[in-house]
N, C-alpha and C positions, 0 to 999 in steps of 0.2 A: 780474383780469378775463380774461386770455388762456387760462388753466384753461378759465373757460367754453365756448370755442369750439373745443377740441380733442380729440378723442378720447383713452379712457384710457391707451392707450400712449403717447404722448405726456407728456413731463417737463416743465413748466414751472414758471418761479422769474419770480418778480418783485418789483417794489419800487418806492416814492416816494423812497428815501434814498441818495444818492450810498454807495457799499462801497467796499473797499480789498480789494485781491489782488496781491499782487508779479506782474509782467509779467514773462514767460520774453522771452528775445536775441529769437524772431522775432516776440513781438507787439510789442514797442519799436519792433522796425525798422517793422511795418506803422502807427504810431500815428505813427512822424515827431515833426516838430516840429511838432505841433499845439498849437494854444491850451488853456490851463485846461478851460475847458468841453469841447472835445472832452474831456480826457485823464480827463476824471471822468466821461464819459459810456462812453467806451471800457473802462477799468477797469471800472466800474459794470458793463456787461454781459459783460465775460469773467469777474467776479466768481458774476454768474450762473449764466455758462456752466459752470462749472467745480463750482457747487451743482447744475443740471441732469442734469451728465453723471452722478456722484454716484447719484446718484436710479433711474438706471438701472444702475446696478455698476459703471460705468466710470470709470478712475482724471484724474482734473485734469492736461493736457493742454495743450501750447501752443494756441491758437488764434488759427493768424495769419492776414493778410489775405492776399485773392485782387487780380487787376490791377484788380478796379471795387472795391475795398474789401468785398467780399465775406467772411464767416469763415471761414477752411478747415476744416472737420471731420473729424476721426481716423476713418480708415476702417469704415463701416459704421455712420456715423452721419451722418442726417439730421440739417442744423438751421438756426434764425433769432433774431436779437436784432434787438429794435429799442428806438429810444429817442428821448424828447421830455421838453420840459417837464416835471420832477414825474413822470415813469413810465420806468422801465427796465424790460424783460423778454426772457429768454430760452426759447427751445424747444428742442426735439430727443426725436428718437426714432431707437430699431434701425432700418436699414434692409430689415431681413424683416419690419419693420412698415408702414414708410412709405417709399416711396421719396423724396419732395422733401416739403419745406412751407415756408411764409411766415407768418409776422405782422409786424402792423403796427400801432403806436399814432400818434394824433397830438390836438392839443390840441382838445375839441370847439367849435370854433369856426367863422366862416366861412372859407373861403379871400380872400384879397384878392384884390382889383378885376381881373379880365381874368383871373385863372389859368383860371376853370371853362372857358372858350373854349379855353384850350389842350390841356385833360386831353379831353373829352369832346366826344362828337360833339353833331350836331344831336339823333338821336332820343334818346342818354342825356339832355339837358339836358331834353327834353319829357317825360319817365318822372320825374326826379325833382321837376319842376315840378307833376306832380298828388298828389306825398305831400303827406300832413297838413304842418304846422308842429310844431317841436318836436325834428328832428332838423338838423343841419347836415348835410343830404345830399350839398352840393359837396366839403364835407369826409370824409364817410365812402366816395363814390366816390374818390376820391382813394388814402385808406387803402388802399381794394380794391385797386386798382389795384399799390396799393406790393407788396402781400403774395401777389397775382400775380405780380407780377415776380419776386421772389427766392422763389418756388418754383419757377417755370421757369428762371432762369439757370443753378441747379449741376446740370440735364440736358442743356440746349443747349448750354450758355456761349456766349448768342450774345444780345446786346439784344434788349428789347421795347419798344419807344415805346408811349405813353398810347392812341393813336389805331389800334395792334393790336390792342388788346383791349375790347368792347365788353361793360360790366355791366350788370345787373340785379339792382335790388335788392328784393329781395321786406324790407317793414315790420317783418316777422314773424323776423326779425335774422336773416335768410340770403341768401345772392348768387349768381349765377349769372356768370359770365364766358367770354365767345366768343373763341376766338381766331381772328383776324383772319389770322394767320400759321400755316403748319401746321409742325410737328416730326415726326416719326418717335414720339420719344419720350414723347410727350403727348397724351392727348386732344383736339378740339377745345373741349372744355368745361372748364371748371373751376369749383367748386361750392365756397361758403367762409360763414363766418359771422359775423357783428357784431355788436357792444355797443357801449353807451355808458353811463356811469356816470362820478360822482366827475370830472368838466367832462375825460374824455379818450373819445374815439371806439376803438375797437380792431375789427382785422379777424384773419383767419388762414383759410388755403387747405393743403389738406391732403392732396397726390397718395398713394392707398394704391398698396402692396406688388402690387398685382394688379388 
């Protein structure tokens, strides 16, 4: 599904089914002693990563963590993995393509009780309160939100809280996101797209080369 939302330079791999890929010294150290489920979700997406990078001529490659758990990318590549329930996938693309991107899956569901108060302001909650039924909007601003984030962080390296960035979600499976906070680096806008399919929501934000 994350194919759909990304332009064609743009590599993406994904998957429903836990992979296997021997971890290089520094993704160990970034994975820790994490639980099963993390280490099949971790594996799982550097699994990916390393099919992705592939895809565009590039040879399989440590990829360790950053201080927020971020992936480090071998220079001259943009990229994002995300993972939930039942979906793993990765992205990347040259960076004379793209300079940053994000995606984000998450299960299409609602959020529990009190989160959308935390994510979203007043006027977001009154925008998704007039869509039709049928999509789990608190869920898919949420998404947005995610795949914002980790397109802005590996320009700034600097946080974005929920309540910086203000979405718009146009029905018609595309977003609009305001940034609240200015960068040098960044527009104040960012422009992204979504789906939903197969009970998982997916978004992806895509800063071009220019």
């Amino acid at each position: 599904m994350i194919e759909q939302l990304v332009p064609a330079c743009v590599s993406t791999v994904a998957t429903r089914a836990d992979l296997h890929t021997d971890l290089l010294p520094t993704e160990l150290r970034a994975l820790g002693d994490a639980v099963e489920r993390r280490r099949r979700e971790f594996t799982t997406g550097r699994a990916c990563a390393r099919d992705a990078l592939a895809r565009i001529g590039l040879p399989g490659t440590a990829i360790a963590g950053g201080t927020r758990g971020e992936p480090l990318w071998p220079a001259g590549v943009a990229g994002s993995i995300t993972h939930c329930d039942a979906y793993r996938a990765c992205a990347v693309a040259r960076t004379c393509d793209v300079r940053s991107l994000g995606i984000d899956a998450e299960p299409h569901a609602p959020l529990a009780q009190g989160i959308i108060d935390a994510i979203a302001g007043d006027d977001e909650r009154r925008a998704l309160a007039a869509h039709a039924r049928g999509v789990c909007w608190d869920r898919l601003l949420f998404s947005a939100k995610e795949a914002v984030y980790k397109a802005w962080y590996p320009l700034t390296g600097r946080d974005l809280g929920f309540e910086d960035v203000d979405v718009r979600i146009d029905p018609r499976g595309v977003f609009e996101a305001r940034l609240l906070v200015q960068h040098a680096e960044l527009p104040g806008t960012m422009r992204g797209r979504w789906a939903v399919g197969g009970g998982i929501v997916a978004t992806a934000v895509v800063v071009g080369a220019s």
